[in-house]
C-alpha positions in Angstrom: -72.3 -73.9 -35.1 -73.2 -71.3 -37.2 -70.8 -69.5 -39.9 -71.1 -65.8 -39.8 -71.5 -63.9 -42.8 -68.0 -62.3 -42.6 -66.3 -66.2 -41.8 -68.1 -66.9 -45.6 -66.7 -64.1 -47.0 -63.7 -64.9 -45.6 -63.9 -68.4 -47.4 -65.2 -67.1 -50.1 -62.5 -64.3 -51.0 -59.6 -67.3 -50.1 -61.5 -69.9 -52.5 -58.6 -70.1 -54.4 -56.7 -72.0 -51.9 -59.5 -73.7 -50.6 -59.6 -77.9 -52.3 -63.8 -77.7 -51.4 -66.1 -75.6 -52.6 -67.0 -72.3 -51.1 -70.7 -71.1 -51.5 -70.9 -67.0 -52.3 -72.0 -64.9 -48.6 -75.3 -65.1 -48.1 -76.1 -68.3 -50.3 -74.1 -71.0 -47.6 -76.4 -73.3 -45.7 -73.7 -73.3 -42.7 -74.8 -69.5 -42.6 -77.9 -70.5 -41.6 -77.0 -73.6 -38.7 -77.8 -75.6 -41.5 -74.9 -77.6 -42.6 -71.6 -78.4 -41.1 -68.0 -79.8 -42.4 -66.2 -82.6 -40.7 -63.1 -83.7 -41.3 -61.9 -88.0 -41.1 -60.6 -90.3 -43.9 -62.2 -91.3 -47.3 -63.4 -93.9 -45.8 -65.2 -92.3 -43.2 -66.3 -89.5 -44.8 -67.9 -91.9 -47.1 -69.9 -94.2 -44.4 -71.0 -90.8 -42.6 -72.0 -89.7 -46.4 -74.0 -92.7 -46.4 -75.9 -92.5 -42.9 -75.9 -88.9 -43.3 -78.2 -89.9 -46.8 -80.5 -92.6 -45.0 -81.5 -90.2 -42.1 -82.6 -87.8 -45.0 -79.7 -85.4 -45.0 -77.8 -84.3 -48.3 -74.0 -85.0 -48.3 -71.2 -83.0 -50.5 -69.5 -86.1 -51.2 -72.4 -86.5 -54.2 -71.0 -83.3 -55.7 -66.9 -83.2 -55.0 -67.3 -81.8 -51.3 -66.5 -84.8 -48.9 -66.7 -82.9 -45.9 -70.3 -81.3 -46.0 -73.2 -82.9 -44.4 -76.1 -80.4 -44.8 -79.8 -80.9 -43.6 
């Protein structure tokens, strides 16, 4: 599902009580059906990471974001 611009500003203007990272409006890959954020254990999060990786796909795990599979 794709994030609307206001739902990232949103984010963006509550980042301080957010534990992930929040991308600026207009720079989010979930703006454009891009990406998405899931939500499991560390465990999980870190085997989707994985299969995520070997079908090509970039995961936020690599970079503090566990939840966010992008393509």
């Amino acid at each position: 599902m794709k994030r609307s611009y206001s739902y990232q500003l949103k984010l963006w203007n509550e980042r301080a009580n957010n534990p992930y990272p929040v991308a600026p409006p207009g720079t989010s890959k979930h703006e454009l059906g891009l990406a998405f954020d899931a939500t499991a254990s560390d465990a999980v999060l870190r085997a989707a990471g994985a299969t995520w990786e070997s079908w090509g796909g970039r995961w936020g795990g690599r970079y503090g974001d566990p939840i966010h599979f992008e393509v």
